[in-house]
C-alpha positions in Angstrom: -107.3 147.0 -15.1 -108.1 150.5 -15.1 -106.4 153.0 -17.5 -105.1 156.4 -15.7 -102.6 159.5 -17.1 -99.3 159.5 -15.2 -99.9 163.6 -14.4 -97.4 165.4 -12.4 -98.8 167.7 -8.8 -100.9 170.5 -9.6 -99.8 174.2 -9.5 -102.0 176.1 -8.2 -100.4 179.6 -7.7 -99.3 179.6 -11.4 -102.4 177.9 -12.5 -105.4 178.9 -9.8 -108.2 177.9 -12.3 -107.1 173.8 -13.2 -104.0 173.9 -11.5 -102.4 172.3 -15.1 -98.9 173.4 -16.5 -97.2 172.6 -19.3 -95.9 169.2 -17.8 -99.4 167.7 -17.9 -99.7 168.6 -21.6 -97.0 166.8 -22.3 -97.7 164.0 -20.1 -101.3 163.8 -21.3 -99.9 163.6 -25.0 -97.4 161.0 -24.3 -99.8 159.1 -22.2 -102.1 158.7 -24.9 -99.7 158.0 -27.5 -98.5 154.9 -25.3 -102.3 153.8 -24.8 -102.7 154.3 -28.9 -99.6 152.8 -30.1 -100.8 149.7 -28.2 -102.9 148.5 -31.1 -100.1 149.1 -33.9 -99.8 146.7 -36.9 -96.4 145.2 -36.7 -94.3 147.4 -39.3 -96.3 150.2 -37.4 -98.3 151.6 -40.7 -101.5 151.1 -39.4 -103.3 151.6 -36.0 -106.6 149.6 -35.2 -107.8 151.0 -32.8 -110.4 148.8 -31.2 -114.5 149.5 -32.3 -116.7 150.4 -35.0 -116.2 151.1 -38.3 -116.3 154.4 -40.2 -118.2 154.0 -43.4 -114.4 154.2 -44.9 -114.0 151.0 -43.4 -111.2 149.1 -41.0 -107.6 149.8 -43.6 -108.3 153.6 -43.8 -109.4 153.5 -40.5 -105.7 152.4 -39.6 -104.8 155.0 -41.6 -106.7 157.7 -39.7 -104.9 155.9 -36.0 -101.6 156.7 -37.6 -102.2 159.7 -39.1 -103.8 161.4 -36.3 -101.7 160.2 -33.5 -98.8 161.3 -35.6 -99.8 165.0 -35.3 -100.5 164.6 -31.5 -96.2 163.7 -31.4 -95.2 165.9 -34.0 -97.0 169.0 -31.7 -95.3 167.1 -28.9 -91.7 166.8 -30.2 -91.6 169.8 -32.6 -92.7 171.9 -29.0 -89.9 169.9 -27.0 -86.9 171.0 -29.9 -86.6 167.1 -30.2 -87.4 165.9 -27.2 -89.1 162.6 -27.8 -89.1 160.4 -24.6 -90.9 157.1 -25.3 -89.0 157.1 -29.3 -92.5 157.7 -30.9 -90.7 159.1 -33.6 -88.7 156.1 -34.5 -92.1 154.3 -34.7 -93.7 156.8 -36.8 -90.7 156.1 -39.5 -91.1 152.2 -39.4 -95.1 153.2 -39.9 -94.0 155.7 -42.8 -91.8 153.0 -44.6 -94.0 150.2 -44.5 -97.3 152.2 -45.3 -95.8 153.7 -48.3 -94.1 150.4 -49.8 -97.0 149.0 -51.6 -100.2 151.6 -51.2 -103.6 149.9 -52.2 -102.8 146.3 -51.4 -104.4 144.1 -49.3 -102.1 143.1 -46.9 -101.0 144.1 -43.5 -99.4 147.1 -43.8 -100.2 149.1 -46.9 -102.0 152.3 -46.8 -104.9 152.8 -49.0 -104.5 155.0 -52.2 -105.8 158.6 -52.0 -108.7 158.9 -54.7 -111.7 161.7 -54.7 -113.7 162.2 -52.1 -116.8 160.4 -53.6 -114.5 157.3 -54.5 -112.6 157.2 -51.5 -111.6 160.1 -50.0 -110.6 160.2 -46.2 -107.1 159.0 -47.2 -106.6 162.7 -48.2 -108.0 163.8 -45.1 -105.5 161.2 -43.2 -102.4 162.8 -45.7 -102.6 166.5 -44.5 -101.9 165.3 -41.0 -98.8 163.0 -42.3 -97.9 166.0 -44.7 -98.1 168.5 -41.6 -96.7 166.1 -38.8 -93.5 165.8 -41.2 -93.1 169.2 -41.8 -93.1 169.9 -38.3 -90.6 167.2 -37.2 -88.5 167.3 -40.2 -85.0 167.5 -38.5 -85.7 164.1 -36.8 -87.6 162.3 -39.0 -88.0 163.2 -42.9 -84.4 164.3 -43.0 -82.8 161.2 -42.1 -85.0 159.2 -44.0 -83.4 156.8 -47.1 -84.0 158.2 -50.2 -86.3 155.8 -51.5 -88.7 156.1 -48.7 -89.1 159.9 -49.0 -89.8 159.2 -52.7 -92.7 156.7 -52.1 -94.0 159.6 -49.5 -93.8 162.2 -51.8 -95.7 159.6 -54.2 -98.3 158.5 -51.8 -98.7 162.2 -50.9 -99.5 163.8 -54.2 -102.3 161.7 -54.9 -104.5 164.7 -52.4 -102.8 167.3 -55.2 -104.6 165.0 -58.0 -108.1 164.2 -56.8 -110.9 165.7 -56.2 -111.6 166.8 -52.2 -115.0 167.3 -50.7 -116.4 171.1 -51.5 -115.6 172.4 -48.3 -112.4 172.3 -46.1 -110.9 169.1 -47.7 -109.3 172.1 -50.0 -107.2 173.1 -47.3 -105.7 169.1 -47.0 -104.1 169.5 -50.5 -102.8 172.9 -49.3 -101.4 171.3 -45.8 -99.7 168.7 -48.2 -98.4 170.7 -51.1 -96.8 173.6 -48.4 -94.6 170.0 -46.5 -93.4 169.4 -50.5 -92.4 172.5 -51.1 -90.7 173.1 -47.2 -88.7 170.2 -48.4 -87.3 171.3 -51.7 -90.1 169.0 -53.5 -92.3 172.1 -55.2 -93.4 172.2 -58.1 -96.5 173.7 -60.4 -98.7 171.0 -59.3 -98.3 172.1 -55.0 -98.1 175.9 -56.1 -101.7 175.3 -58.3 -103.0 173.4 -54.6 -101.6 176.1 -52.6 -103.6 178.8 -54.1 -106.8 177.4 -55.2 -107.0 176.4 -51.8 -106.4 180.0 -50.6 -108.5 181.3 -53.3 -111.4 179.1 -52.1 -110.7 180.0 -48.1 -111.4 183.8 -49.2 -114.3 182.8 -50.8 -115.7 181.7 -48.0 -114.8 184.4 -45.4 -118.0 186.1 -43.9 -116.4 188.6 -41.7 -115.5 189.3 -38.0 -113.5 186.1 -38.1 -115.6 183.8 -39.6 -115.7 181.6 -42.2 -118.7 179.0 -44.1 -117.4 175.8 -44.6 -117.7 175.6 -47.8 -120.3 177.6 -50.1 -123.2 177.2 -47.6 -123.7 178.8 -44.2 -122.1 176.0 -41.7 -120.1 177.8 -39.2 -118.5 175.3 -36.7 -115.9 174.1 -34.8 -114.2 174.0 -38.5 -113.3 177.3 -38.1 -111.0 176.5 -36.0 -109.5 173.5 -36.2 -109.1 173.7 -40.1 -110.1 176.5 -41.7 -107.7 179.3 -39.6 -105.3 176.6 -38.7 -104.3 175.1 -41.9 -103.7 178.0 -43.6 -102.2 180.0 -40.9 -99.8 177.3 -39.7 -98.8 177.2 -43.3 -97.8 180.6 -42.9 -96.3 180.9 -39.7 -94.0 177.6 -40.7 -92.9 178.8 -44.1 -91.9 182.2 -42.7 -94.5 184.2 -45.0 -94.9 187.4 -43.6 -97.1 188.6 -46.2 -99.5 185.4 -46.0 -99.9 185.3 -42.2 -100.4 189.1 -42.5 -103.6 188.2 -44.8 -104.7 185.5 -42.0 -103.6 186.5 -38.8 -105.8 189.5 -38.6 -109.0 186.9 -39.6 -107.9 184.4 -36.7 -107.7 187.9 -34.3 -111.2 188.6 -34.7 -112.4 185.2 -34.8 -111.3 184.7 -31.3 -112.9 188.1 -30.6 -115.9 186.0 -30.5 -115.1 182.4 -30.4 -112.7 182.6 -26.9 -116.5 183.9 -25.4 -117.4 180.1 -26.1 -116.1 178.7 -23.5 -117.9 177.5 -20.2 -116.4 178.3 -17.1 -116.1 174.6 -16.3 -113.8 174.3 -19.6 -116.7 173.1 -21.8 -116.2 174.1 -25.8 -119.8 174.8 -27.3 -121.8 172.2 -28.4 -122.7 172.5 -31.8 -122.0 171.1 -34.9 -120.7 167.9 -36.3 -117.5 165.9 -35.8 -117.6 167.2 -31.5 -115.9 164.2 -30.5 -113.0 166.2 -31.5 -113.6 167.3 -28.4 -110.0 169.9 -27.4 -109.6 170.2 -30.7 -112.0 173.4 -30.3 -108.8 175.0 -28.5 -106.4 174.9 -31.9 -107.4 178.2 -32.8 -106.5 179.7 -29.2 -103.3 177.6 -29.3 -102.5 179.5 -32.9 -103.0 182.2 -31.4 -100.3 182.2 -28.8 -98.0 180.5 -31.3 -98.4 183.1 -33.7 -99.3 186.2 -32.2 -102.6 187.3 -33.9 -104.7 187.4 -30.5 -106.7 189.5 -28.5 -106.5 187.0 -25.0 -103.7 187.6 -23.0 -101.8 185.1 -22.4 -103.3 183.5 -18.7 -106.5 183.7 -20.0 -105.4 181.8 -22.9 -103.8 178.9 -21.1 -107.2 178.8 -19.3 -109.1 178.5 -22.3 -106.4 175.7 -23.4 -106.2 173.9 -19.7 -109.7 174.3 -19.0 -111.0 172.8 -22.1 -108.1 169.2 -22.0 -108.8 168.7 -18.7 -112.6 169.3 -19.0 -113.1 166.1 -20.8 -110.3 164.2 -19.3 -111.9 164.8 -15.8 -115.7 163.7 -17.8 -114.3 160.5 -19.3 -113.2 161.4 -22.6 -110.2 158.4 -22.0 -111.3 155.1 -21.7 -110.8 153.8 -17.9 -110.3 150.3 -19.4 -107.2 151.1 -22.0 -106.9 155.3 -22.2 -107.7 155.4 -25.9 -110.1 158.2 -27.0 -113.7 157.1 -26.9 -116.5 158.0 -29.8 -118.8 160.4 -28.3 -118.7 163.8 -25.9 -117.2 163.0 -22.4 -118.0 159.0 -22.9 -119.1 157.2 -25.6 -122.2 159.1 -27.2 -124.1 157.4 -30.5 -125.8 160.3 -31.5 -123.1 162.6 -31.5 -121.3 160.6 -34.4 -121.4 160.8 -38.1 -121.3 158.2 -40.2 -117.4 158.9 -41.1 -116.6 158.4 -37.7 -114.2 155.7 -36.7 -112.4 154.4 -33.6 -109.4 156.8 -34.4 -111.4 159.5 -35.5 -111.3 161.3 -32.2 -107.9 161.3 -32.3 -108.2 165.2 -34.4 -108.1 166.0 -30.9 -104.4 165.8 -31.3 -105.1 169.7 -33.3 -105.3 171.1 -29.3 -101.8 170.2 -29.0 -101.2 173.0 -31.2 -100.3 174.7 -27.8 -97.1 173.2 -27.6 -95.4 174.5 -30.0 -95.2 178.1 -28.2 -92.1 177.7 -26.2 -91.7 176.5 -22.6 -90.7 180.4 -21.4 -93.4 181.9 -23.6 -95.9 183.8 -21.6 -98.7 181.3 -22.1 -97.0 178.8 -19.8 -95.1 181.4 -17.6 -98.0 183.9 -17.1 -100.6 183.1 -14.2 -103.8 182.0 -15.1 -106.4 184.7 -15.5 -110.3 184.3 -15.5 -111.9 183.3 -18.8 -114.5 185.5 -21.1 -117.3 184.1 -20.3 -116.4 184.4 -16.2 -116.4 187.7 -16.3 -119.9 190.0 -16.5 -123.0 188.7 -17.8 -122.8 189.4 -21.8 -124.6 189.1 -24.7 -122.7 189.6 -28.0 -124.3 189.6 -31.2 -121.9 188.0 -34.1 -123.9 189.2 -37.5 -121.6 187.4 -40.2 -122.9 183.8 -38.9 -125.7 184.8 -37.3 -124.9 183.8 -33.8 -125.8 185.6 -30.5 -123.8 184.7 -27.6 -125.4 184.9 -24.0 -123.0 184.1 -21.2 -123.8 184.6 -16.8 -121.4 184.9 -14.9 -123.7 184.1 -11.8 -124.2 180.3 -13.5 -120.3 179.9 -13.3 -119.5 181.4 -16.9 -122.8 179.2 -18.7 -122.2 179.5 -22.4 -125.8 179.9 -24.3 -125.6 180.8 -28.3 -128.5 181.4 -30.0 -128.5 180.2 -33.6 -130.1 182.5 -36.7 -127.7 181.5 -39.3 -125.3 178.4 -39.3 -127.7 175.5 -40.9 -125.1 173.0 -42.9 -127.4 173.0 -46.2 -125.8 172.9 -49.1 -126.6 176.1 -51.5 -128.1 173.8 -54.3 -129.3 170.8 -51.6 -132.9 170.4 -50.6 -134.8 171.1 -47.3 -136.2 167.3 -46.5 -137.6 166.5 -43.2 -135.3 163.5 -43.2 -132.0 165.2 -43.3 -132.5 167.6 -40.5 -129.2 167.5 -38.3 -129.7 168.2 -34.8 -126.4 170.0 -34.5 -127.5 172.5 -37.1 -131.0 173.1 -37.3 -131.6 173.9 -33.5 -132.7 177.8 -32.2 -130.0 177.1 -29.3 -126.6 175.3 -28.4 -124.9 175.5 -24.8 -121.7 174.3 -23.1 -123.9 172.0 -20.8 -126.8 170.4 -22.8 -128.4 169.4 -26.0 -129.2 169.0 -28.2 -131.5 166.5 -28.2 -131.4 163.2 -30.9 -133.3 163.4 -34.4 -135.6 160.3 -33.1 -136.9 162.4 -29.7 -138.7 165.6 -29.3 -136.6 168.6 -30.6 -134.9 171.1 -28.2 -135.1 174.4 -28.8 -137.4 174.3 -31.6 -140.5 175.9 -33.2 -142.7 173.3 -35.1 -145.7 173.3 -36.7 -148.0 170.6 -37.5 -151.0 169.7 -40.0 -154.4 169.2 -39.4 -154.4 166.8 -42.0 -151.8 165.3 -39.8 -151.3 165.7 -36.6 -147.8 164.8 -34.9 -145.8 164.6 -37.9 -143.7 168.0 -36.4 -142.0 169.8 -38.9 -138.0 170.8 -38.6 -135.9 173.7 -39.3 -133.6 173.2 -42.6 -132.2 176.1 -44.3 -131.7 179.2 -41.9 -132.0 182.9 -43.4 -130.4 185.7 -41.3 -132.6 189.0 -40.9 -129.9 190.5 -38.7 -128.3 190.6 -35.4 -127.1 193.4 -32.8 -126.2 193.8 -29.2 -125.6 196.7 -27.1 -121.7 197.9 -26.7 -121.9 197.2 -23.1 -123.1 193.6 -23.5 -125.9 194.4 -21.3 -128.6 192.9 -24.5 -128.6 191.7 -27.9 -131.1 189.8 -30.6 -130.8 187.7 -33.7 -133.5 187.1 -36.3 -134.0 184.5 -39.3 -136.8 183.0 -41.2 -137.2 179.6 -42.7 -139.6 177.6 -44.4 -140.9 174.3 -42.3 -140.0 170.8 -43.5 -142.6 168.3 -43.3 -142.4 164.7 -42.5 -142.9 162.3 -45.8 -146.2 161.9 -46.7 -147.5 165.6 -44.8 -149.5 167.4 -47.4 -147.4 170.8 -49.3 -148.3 174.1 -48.4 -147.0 176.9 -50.2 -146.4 180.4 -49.0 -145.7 179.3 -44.8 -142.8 180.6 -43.3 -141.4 181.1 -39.7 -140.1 184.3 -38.6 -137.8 184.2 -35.6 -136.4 186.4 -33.4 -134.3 185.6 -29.9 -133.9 188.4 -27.3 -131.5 188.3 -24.7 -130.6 190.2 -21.3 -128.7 188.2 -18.7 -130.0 185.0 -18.3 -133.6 186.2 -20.0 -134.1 184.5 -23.3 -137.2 186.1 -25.3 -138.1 184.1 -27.7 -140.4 185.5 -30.3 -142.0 183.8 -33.4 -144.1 184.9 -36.5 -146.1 182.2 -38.3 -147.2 183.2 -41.7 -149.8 181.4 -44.2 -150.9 179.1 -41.8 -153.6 177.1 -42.7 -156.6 176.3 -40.2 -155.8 173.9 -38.2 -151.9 173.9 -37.8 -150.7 173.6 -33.9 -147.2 175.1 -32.9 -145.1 173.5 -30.9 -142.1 175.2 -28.7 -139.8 174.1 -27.2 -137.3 174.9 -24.7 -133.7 173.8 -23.1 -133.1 169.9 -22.6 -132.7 168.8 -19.1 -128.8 168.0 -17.6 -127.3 167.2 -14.5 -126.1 170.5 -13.2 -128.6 172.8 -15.4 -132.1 174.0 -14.9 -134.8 174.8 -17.9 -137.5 176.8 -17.6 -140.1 177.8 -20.5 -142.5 180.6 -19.5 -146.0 181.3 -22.1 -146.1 185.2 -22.9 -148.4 185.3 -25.7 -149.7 183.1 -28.5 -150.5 179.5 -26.6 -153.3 177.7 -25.5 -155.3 179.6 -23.0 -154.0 178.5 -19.5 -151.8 177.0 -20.9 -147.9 175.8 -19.1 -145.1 174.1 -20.3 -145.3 170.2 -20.0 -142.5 167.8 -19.9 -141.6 165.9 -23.2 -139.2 162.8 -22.8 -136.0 162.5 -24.9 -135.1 159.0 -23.7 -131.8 158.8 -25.9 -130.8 161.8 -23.7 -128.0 164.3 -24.7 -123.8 163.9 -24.7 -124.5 165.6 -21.4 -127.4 163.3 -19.8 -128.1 159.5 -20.5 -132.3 160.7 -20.5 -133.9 164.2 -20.6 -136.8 165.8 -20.4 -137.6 168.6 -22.1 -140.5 171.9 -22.0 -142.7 172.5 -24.2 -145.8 175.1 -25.3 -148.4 174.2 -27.2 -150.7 176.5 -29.6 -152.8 177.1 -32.8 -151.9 179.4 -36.1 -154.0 180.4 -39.0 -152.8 182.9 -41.3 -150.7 185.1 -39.7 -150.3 185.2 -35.7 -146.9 185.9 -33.3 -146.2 183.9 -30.3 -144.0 184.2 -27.5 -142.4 182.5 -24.5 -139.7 183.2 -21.8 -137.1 180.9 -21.3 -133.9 180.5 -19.7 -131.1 177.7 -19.0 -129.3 178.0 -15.1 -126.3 176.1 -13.9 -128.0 176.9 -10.5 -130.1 174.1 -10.1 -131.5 170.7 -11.7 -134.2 169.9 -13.6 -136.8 171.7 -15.9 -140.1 173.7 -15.2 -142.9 175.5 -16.4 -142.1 178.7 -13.8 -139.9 181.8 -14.2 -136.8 180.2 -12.4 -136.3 184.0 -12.4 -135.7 186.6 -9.6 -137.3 189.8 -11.6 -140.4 189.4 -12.7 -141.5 188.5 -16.2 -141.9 191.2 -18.8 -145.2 193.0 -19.8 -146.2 192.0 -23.5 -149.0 193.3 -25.8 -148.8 193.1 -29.3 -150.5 192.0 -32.5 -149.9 189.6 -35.6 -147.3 192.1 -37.0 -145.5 192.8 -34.0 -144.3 192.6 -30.6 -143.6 195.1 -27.4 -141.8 193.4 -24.1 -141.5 196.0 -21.1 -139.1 194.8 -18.1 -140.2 195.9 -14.6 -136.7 198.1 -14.4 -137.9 200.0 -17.7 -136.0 198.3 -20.4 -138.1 198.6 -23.9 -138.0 196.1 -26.7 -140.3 196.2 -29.8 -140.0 193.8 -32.6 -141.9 194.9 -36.0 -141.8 192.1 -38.4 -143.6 194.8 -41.4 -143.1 196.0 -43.9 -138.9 194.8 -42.7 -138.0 193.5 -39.3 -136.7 196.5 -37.2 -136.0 195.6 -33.1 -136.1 198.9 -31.4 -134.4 198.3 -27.8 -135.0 201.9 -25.3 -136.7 202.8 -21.9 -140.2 202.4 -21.7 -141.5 206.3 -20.2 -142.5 206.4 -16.5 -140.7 202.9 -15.7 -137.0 203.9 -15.9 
């Protein structure tokens, strides 16, 4: 049998980009809460959904199916003012009831405890959603609860208030759990102490122009917006706090100064980072936007950002055809975009892009027509200096998202930089809306590597990223990003002290320069770059400008385990030598005007005129725009008009 939404016409003069309304969020929700509910343990406490464990294993999996699925409804009949048409609510209560009765027993129904997060933590993850799908649906569900049940809640509940969360966003769970306590008259000093050493850590963390690390590192994700503006911010907009959601609004604001720019004209969320199977999760933050205010999108071009990105993945997949539940993976199931903590009801965080409906039915974001999104507009490139990102979008490639990465790396400030914990969704020099990266096992996309003489092959990876800065021009019209890091070699590669890659990315419309600075080199070493993976609907081209083996082209390197975008890929790649001190350099750019990859310009200008030395580099365009990069005795980029070819 084959699984399908029950969606109602399209609209297309109130909708002209996806045709979606209101209606199909709400069918979409409720359809997948009738496809979820489907694998339900009796007393309705658990939900196991079919597949793979998480390394949490199968009960707190069941946990994480109940939990999650719970927000999804609570958006769902909190935005409705009640409205709960299949009585998911009812269920929830049973599941509430008989989870609750006897946590941390082995039978059918009981929830795990909630310990620390090196014990065993995702319960605490699984009680924020509980905590936050009860606040939200209180006058149908906690309040007409029996007494005793909301007292094994509120017991099951504080165990995230007395353990020990993960050093990153987990901080905001206890937060998320403490503010439902207190909204129902259940406070104390325990939820005031999680309440503000949560918020205490959040501005900790803040990095500017909307941005936050996740955690004391520089990992800046998708977290950003599904937790780390929403928790906090929800919190705020629920409990009324002016002066809280005053603090946070402005942050959220600014972040989707920059973040609603990350969205492909197809719908596509960027692709980088862990936990994407998430997948319309990535709209929360434009959803909490609308809800509370604290936006810079108007509202059709928000409801695009919101329709284009749920319908993207419904239209790729993202629901099983066999029984409609949320598969592990991108668009379908997709290994390599998993981490280990991932379970069968782990995508179900997705249920955070539901967010949406809580704004009300004759709010502007579901009356106003759809307008075009940010990155449809003119070509752009926006530098974003606080997590070293530089966005490239063309409008000509149907609003392609490109961001160039020079400071988001996932390394812990006191972890190591081993070869073996590289993470493909961090350590690349590039992410888009319609490829990569490529898996650990194959070649690396959009990498610089160096290898040993003493042993050839054994490629070395990017670990910990440090920023050198990051501009673009007011007009969008250019921008770069710089960063240095040391290479990580395989086990077993011979140390070498004192070699470092300098790195800096150049963009004007669909032109990526990419220009690198090997230092301490020793004889011997080849370098290795690497350009855009191959996809259906894209086109990669890698062009030598300085640096490579003479004659040399770009050859084609095989990434069998593919992308989340392409089952198999191919990917181009330069070859060269280093010793000492030496700057390479290479053209390349990623269309959504063709298919396949090359070694050409895939360009309609002509390439750029480059001279330069082992300090520095000067790129000349044929309409007269200037760039020199000096890497001594500081990095300066100096972008003009080159005289007599303006």
């Amino acid at each position: 049998m084959t699984y399908a939404l029950r969606l109602p016409p399209e609209d297309r003069e109130l909708s002209p980009y996806t045709g979606w309304t209101r209606a199909h969020w709400e069918a979409t929700a409720d359809g997948m809460l009738r496809a979820a509910w489907r694998w339900a343990t009796p007393g309705g406490a658990l939900l196991d959904l079919p597949g793979r464990p998480s390394v949490s294993g199968v009960r707190s999996d069941g946990l994480e199916g109940y939990a999650r699925t719970f927000l999804a409804a609570a958006f769902r009949v909190a935005g409705g003012e009640g409205q709960d048409p299949d009585g998911m609510l009812a269920r929830y209560a049973d599941g509430l009831a008989a989870g609750t009765r006897t946590p941390g027993r082995d039978d059918a129904e009981s929830w795990p405890v909630i310990l620390d997060h090196a014990t065993a933590g995702q319960p605490m993850v699984e009680s924020a959603s509980v905590a936050l799908g009860l606040r939200l649906t209180r006058p149908w569900l906690w309040d007409r609860l029996d007494d005793g049940v909301r007292d094994r809640a509120e017991a099951w509940l504080r165990g995230a208030l007395r353990h020990t969360p993960a050093p990153n966003n987990w901080y905001l769970f206890p937060l998320t759990v403490a503010g439902f306590l207190e909204s129902v008259g259940r406070g104390d000093r325990e939820t005031a102490a999680a309440i503000e050493r949560g918020l205490s850590l959040l501005d900790g963390w803040y990095r500017g122009e909307g941005w936050y690390a996740d955690g004391d590192g520089r990992a800046f994700d998708h977290y950003n917006g599904w937790a780390l503006h929403l928790y906090p911010l929800l919190h705020a907009h629920l409990a009324g706090d002016g002066a809280l959601a005053g603090r946070y609004g402005p942050r959220l604001r600014a972040h989707l100064e920059s973040f609603g720019l990350l969205f492909d004209g197809n719908g596509a969320p960027l692709h980088l980072g862990r936990s994407l199977t998430y997948r319309f999760a990535a709209g929360a933050a434009v959803g909490l936007g609308a809800l509370t205010g604290h936006t810079p999108l108007a509202p059709g071009v928000s409801r695009r950002l919101l329709s284009g990105t749920l319908r993207h993945f419904l239209d790729r997949g993202a629901l099983s055809a066999e029984d409609g539940l949320l598969t592990l993976g991108w668009y379908g199931p997709h290994e390599a975009s998993l981490q280990n903590y991932s379970g069968p009801a782990s995508p179900y965080w997705a249920s955070k892009g539901f967010t949406a409906l809580l704004v009300p039915e004759d709010d502007p974001l579901w009356t106003a027509r759809e307008e075009a999104a940010p990155s449809e507009g003119p070509d752009r490139a926006l530098a974003v200096a606080a997590p070293g990102l530089l966005v490239q979008t063309t409008r000509g490639d149907g609003g392609l998202v490109r961001v160039h990465n020079h400071g988001s790396d996932h390394v812990q400030p006191d972890g190591g930089e081993s070869a073996a914990d590289e993470l493909p969704l961090y350590a690349r020099f590039a992410y888009a809306t319609r490829t990569g990266p490529t898996a650990r096992a194959n070649v690396a996309d959009n990498h610089l590597a160096l290898a040993l003489a003493a042993r050839p092959g054994a490629w070395s990876v990017r670990r910990r990223i440090h920023p050198l800065g990051a501009a673009s021009a007011p007009d969008g019209s250019w921008g770069w990003a710089a960063s240095w890091h040391r290479p990580a070699f395989p086990a077993g590669t011979p140390g070498v002290p004192g070699v470092r890659v300098e790195s800096v990315t150049f963009v004007r419309g669909a032109d990526e320069l990419r220009v690198h600075r090997v230092v301490g080199a020793p004889p011997g070493t080849r370098v290795r770059l690497t350009g855009w993976a191959t996809a259906e609907d894209v086109a990669s081209t890698l062009t030598p400008l300085r640096g490579w083996d003479e004659g040399d082209e770009a050859v084609l390197l095989r990434a069998p385990q593919g992308t989340a975008f392409a089952r198999w890929a191919e990917v181009p790649a330069l070859f060269g030598g280093a010793e000492g001190t030496g700057v390479c350099a290479a053209l390349a750019s990623l269309s959504g005007t063709g298919t396949g990859t090359g070694s050409g310009t895939g360009r309609a200008g002509a390439l750029p005129d480059v001279e330069g030395d082992a300090d520095s580099l000067t790129a000349v365009w044929d309409d007269g725009l200037r760039v020199r990069i000096a890497f001594v005795p500081e990095l300066t980029v100096t972008v003009g008009v080159a005289v007599g070819r303006a």
